[in-house]
Structure formats: structure tokens, C-alpha cells
N, C-alpha and C positions, 0 to 999 in steps of 0.2 A: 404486500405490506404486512399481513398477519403473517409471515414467517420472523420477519424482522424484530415483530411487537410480540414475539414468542423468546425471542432470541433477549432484549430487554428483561423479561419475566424471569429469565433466568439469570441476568447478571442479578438481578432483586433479591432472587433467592439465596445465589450465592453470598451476596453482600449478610441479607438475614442470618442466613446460616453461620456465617463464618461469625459476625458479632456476638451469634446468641449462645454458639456452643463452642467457646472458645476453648474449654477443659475440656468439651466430649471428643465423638471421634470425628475424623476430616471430613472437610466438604465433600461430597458424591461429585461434584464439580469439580473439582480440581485433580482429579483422575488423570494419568497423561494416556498418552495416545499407543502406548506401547500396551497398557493394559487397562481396557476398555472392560464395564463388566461381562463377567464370565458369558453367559448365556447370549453373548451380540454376536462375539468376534472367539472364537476357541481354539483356531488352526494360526500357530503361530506365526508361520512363514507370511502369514496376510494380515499379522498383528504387524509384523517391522515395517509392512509396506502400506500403512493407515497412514495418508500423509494431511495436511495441516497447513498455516499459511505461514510460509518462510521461516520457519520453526521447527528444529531439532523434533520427531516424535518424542525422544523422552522427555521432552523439555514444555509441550503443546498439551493442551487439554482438549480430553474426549469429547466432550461434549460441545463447545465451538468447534471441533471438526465436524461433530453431527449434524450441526447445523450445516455447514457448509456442502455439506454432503446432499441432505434435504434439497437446498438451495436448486439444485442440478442434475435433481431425478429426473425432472420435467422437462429439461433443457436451461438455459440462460437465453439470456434478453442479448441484443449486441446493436449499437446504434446504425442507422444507414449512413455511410460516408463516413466511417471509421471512428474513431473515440474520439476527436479535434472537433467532433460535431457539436459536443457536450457542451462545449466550452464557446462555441461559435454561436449556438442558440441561446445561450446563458447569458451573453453579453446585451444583446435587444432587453432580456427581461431583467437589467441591472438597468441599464440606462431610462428605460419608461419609468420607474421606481427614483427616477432622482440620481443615481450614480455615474460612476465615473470608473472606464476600465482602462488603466495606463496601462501601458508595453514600456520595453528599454528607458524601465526606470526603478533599477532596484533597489528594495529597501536596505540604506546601510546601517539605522540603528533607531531605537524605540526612545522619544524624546519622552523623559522624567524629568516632571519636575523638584523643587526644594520638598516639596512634602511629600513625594513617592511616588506621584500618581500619575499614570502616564496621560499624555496627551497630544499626539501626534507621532509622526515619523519623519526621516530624513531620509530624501531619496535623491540618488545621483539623475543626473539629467548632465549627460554630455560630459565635462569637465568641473560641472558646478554640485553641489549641495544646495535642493529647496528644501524645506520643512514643508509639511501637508500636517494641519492642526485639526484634530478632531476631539471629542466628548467622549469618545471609544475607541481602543484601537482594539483589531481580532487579528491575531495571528494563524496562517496556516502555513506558518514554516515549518511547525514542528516546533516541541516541549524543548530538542537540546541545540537547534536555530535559536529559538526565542528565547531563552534563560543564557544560553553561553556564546553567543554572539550577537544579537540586536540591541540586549539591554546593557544599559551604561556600565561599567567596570564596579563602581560603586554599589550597583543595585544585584552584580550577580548573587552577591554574597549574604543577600540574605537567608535565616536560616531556612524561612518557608519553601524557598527555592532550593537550597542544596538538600531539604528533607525530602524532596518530592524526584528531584533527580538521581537521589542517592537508591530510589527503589526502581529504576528503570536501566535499561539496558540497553543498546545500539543492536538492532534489528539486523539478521544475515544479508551480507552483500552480495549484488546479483552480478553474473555477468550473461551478457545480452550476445544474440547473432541474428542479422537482420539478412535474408536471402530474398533477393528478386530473381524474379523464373521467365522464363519464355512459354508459354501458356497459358489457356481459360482454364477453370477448375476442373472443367468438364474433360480439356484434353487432357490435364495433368492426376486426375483422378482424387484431387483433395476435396477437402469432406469439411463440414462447420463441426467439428470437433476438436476437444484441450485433450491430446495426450499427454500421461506422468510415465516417464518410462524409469525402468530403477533397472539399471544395468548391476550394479555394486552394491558394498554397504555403504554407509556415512561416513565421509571424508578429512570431514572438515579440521580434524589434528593431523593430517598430514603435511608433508612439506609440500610446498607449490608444486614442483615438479612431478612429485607422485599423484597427487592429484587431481591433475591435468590429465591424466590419462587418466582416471579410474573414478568419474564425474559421477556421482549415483542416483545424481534426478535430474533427466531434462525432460522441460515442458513445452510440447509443441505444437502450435496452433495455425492456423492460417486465416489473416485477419479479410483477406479478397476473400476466401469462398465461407466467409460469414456477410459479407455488406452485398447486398442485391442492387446494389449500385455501382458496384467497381465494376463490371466488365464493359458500359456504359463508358464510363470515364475510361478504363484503363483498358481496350480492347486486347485480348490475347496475350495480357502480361499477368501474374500472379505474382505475391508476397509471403515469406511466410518469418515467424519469429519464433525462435527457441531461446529457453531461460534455463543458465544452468544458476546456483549458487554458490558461493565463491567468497570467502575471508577478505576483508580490505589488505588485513596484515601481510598478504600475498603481493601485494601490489604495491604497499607504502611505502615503501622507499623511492616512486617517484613522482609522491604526490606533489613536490614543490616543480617541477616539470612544466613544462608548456605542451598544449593540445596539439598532438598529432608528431612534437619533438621530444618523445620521452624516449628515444635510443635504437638498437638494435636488441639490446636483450629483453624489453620490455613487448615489443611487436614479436619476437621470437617466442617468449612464453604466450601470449595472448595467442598463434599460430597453434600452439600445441592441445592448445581450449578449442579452436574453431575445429579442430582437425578431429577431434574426440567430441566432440556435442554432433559434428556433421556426418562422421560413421553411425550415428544412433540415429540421427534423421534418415539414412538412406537406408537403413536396416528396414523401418518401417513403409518408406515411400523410393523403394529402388530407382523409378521409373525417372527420378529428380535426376539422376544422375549428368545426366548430357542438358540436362536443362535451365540450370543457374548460369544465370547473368550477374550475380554483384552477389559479394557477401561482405559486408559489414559487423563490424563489434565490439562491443564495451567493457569495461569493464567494472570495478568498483569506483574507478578513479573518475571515470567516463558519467558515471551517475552523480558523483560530487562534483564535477564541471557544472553539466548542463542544468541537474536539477538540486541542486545543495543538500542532496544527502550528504548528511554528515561523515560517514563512512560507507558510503555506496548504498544504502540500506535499502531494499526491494519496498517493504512494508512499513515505514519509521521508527518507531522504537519497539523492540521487540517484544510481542505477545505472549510470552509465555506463561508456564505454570502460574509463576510470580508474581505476573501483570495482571491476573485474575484473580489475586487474592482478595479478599477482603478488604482488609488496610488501605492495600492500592488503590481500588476501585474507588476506598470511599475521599481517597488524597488526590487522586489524579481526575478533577476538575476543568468546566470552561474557564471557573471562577479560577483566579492566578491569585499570589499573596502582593501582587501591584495592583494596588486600583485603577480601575477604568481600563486594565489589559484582559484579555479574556483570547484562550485557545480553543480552534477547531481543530476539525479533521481526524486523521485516522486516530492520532495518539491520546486525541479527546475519549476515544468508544474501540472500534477492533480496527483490525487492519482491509486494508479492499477497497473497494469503488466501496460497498455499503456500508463500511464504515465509517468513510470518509461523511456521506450523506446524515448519517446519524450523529456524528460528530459535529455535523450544521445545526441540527433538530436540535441536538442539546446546548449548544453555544447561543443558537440565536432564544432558546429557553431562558437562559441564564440573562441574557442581556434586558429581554422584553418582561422580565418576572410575569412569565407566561408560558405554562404546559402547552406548548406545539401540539404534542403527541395528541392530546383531549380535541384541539383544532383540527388534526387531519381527520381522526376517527369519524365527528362529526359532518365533515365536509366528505367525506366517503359516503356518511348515511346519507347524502342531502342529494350525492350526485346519483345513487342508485335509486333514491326515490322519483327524481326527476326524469331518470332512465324508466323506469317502469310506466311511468304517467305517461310518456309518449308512443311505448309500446299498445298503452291499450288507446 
């Protein structure tokens, strides 16, 4: 938690800094990733390969990587029974609380009324439109879900909203490959570790075709020999996922396409991605070789289906230099220029599972005109006091 409430301290400063010395010189914050101060990072070849969360290093700031970096000196945390579990135990402690978790009922737009203020939503159910009316709506679709497709045509066009969208940027597109193996971790020799492997340099103005060969990050993990409950459940089979990143613009021209019928030339580019992210997997873990069973993969388009990135985007709206400015910071709010709407999630705070968390911490701040943060701090003191009573 004290990494997190370190990580806050510094967006403060930033924010400080940037209002108070607008004429001096730049934030020490807003340093990008390629030139970290002197005396940290000095050998350049290990300057270009500082990487960052789904963000260009020249584009990513040092010190959010630092953080990120800290984060996973120690290790990382990883749920048992995969990351679904998050979301599986989340739902008992919404429903004790009075709530309500629907499935196969997406929201199709944020009901406003004559005086601006939102007050419910409309959600499909089957072939029908209900309205769900509430006192509050929170979005966690994301800043350009909820400003340029939920809310009414009318309302996009407010200034406060295109002032707030006009400082933000659509987040790098991922493309995804999902390999199942025939073996325990044990036989297969995988390990609870995230490799970043940088074959190349940065791609991403090349033409699709060049770039499919010539990928310059993939990240590859394996989510069975992190969960101490998969072998249990899945005896003698292993999973593993690799992330390369990847332009929408690569791929748009078959976004109006239907799932699984978008051609020959589109599975043939996508073949040329699996085949070049899968040579850098076996580079690392040869022994794969005779051992995959299924290989699956998405792409930018694949992440706009299933999970409404707007343009495939790994991380939602993109973190960078920019996003951490000052100005931004102090405009990019839970609070929305619609009454009674309010944003979570990553594009509320950073990008990541804990940004997303904090992204909660500040929305549900906003909503209850109540510091969260003061709340857990205390209820920390209160549990290690109770911890200590019982040890003695």
C-alpha cells in the first residue's frame, strides 16, 4: 500500500510543481524514459531498453516507470485460479452491499436528462432496451467509451468534454497470442516469471508488413506456473501468453468485419505476428517446441470486439509524457462536466490492475465527499494494532 501512497505523493508534487513554477524550469517528473537522471542509468544501450507501461520510452515518464520498477523488486502478487478470480470474489462482496451484477446486458448509452444530469442507463437485454435509473452513474468504460459513445449526441459536445478529450490520446494496441502446452511447469521447465524481451528497435512507423517481422517487445509470462492451483485443476497441461504491441491502423480496414470472417489477408498478416512473437518464445524456452497444443491470437480488432477498446488499447488512454502533466492531472477527474456521472478506473489515475484500484479509491472519494485514502490508512493502523494484541 505504502508504494502506491508514494506513488500519489508524487503525482501531488508533480501537480505542485507544475502550477507553481510555470516560468521556471520543467518538472523533474516529467523526464522521459530514454533520459532518466544522469547518475541512475548512464550506459545508453540500457537507456533505449527502460521500458514503461504501453508507452513509447520517449514518450513515458521516468519516474512512473520507477515506480513500476520498485513495484517488482520483490516480486508481484498473482491471484490463485487466475485473474477471473478477482472478479468472482468481487461479486459476493457487491451483492452483500445491496448490489446487483448483470452479465449479457450491455450498456448502450448514459440516460441525460433536459437539464444535463445524468440519471441512469440503457441497457440491451435480448432484443429489448430497459433503462436502469439511478442517483449516480460511474463509468468504467473509459474517458473515450463514455464521452463518445454512451453519452447522448447532444451532450458530447460540450466544451468541458471536448477540453478534457482534446488532452488525451488512444493508448498503444496490443496484439495478444495465447499457447496451451502439453505439460506440468515442472516438466516443461517454466518459471513464475514476466519476460520483456527487445529483439529490435521501435516499430511502430513501419508498414504492417515490416513490422511483423521485426516486433521489438514481447512480453511473456506464464499464467499456470504462477496459480498453485492449476495443476490441481488442469493436470499435465500448461498455458502461456505473450504480448507484442501493435498499431490499430494495421489492422483498420477490417474493423467493420465480423468475428472470425475478416478474410484471408487478415489471418495471413495475423500468421506473420504469431510466427515472429513464437520464434522469440522458443528462443527463450526451446524445450516448447514439440509441446504446444493450441495457439490462439488477437489482435487490435480482437481487443475492440471482446473488451471495447476503442482502438485495441492495452492500457486505455495513453499515459504519457502529456498525461502527467500538470494541466492534465489537474482536468482529468472522477468528477465529469455532467452531473451525477463520474469516471473510474485506469484513465481516472495510471494505467495497470493498480491503477485501475486507485482509480476506485478516487471515484468512490469523489462520489462519498470522503478521503478513502485517510480511511484505509487508519483501518491499516487499527488491523496491525489488533494483530499485535493477539500476538502478545
Amino acid at each position: 500500500m505504502w508504494l502506491y501512497l508514494s506513488l500519489i505523493v508524487i503525482l501531488l508534487l508533480l501537480l505542485y510543481w507544475g502550477l507553481c513554477n510555470r516560468s521556471s524550469s520543467p518538472s523533474p517528473f516529467s523526464a522521459d524514459s530514454r533520459r532518466p537522471p544522469a547518475p541512475l542509468v548512464i550506459d545508453k544501450d540500457v537507456r533505449k531498453k527502460i521500458l514503461k507501461k504501453g508507452v513509447n520510452p520517449a514518450r513515458s515518464s521516468f519516474s512512473l516507470h520507477a515506480v513500476l520498477v520498485d513495484h517488482f523488486l520483490e516480486g508481484g502478487w498473482y491471484p490463485q485460479g487466475v485473474a477471473s478470480e478477482i472478479v468472482f470474489q468481487s461479486i459476493p462482496i457487491i451483492e452483500r452491499s445491496g448490489g446487483t451484477v448483470l452479465t449479457k446486458a450491455p450498456v448502450q448509452s448514459i440516460l441525460v436528462n433536459s437539464e444535463g444530469k445524468a440519471y441512469g442507463v440503457s441497457v440491451q437485454k435480448g432484443q429489448d432496451l430497459v433503462n436502469i435509473f439511478a442517483p449516480v452513474v460511474i463509468s468504467d468504460a473509459g474517458i473515450f467509451n463514455t464521452y463518445e459513445r454512451l453519452l447522448p449526441a447532444e451532450t458530447r459536445n460540450l466544451p468541458g468534454l471536448q477540453a478534457q478529450l482534446s488532452m488525451l490520446q488512444h493508448g498503444i494496441g496490443g496484439f495478444s497470442l495465447f499457447i496451451g502446452l502439453n505439460g506440468s511447469k515442472e516438466e516443461l521447465g517454466l518459471e513464475a516469471k514476466n519476460y520483456y524481451v527487445y529483439p529490435t528497435n521501435f516499430y511502430l512507423n513501419a508498414p504492417r508488413e515490416t513490422a511483423a517481422k521485426n516486433i521489438p517487445l514481447v512480453y511473456i509470462t506464464s499464467p499456470s506456473a504462477k496459480d498453485p492451483t492449476w495443476e490441481k485443476r488442469y493436470p499435465g497441461k500448461s498455458n502461456m501468453i505473450v504480448l507484442a504491441i501493435a498499431q490499430y491502423e494495421w489492422f483498420e480496414e477490417w474493423k467493420d468485419e465480423k468475428v472470425s470472417k475478416r478474410g484471408e489477408e487478415y489471418e495471413s498478416l495475423k500468421s506473420v505476428f504469431v510466427d515472429s512473437m513464437l520464434e522469440t518464445v522458443l528462443k527463450i524456452y526451446p524445450q516448447l517446441k514439440d509441446k504446444i497444443e493450441l495457439l490462439s491470437s488477437g489482435t487490435p480488432l480482437t481487443n475492440q470486439h471482446y473488451i471495447a477498446s476503442p482502438q485495441g488499447e492495452l492500457y486505455g488512454a495513453e499515459h504519457s509524457l502529456s498525461r502527467v502533466q500538470p494541466e492534465v492531472i489537474a482536468a482529468i477527474r472522477a468528477q465529469t462536466p455532467v452531473s451525477n456521472l463520474y469516471l473510474t478506473g485506469q484513465d481516472v489515475f495510471l494505467g495497470g490492475f493498480p491503477g485501475v484500484v486507485h482509480g476506485a479509491l478516487v471515484c468512490a472519494s469523489a462520489v462519498l465527499h470522503r478521503n478513502l485514502y485517510i480511511d484505509l490508512t487508519l483501518l491499516e493502523r487499527k488491523i496491525k494494532a489488533n494483530d499485535s494484541k493477539k500476538k502478545n
